[in-house]
N, C-alpha and C positions, 0 to 999 in steps of 0.2 A: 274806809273812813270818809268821815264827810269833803276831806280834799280831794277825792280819787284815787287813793296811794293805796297797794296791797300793802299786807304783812309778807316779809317776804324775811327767811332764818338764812344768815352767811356765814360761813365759816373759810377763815384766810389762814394757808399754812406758809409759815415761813421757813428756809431754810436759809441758818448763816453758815457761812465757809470763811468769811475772815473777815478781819474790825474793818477795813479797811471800805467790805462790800455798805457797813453800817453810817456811815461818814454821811452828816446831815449837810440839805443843800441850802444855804441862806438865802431869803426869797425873802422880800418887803414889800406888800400888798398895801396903797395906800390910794387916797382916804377910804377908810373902811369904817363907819358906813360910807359909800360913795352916791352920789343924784347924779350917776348912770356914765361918768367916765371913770375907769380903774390904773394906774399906772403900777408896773409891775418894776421890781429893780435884783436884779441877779450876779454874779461874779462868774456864772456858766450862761452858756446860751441857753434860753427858751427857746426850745422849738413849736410847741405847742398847747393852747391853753383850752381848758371845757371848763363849763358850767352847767353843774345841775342842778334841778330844784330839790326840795327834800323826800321828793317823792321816788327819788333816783332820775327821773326821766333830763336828758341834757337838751337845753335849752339855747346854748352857746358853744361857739366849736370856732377857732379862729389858728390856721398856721403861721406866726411870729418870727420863730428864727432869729430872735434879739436879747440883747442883755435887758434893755428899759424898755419895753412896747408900752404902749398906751391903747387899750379897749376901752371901743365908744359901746356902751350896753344897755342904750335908752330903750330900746325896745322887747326889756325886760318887767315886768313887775317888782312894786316895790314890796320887799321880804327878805329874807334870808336865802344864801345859796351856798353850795357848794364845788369851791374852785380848783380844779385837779389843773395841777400844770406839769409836762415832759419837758426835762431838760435834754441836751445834744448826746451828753452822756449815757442816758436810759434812763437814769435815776427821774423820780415821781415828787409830788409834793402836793397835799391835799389840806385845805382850811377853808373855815368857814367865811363868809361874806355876806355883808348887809348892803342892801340895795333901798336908796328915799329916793321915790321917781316923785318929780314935783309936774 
C-alpha cells in the first residue's frame, strides 16, 4: 500500500491450562494521545517496552524494569502506534497509542 506495509495473514494459537494462566495485567498508559512523553503505571514490574507502527515494523525498543517508567518518544512520528509491553512475570500486554509531535 501506499505506506509501505505488506499484507501479511496471522494466525495465533492459544492454549489455556488454567484461569489462573488468564489473569489480566492492569497497565495505565497516559496521556494517550501523548506530544511524545508516555508514562506507564503497573502493580508488576515492566520489564520491557516496543513500539510499533502499524505496518508491524518496531520503531521503539527500551529496557525499564519499573513499575512507573516514563518514555521520552519525540523522535517518533506523529500517528498511531502500537505498544506491546513484557512484564517480570512473562505475561504481555498490547494497545494502541496516539502520538501529536508538535
Amino acid at each position: 500500500n501506499e505506506a509501505g506495509c505488506s499484507s501479511i495473514s496471522l494466525e495465533e494459537y492459544l492454549t489455556i491450562t488454567g484461569v489462573d494462566e488468564i489473569a489480566k495485567v492492569e497497565l495505565v498508559v497516559y496521556p494517550n494521545p501523548s506530544n511524545g512523553i508516555i508514562h506507564l503505571r503497573s502493580e508488576i514490574i515492566i520489564e520491557s517496552v516496543e513500539i510499533y507502527d502499524l505496518c508491524g515494523r518496531l520503531v521503539f525498543s527500551e529496557l525499564v524494569d519499573a513499575l512507573n517508567p516514563t518514555l521520552s518518544v519525540f523522535d517518533l512520528a506523529t500517528g498511531s502506534f502500537v505498544l506491546k509491553t513484557k512484564f517480570e512475570d512473562g505475561r504481555n500486554s498490547t494497545q494502541e497509542i496516539s502520538l501529536l509531535v508538535r
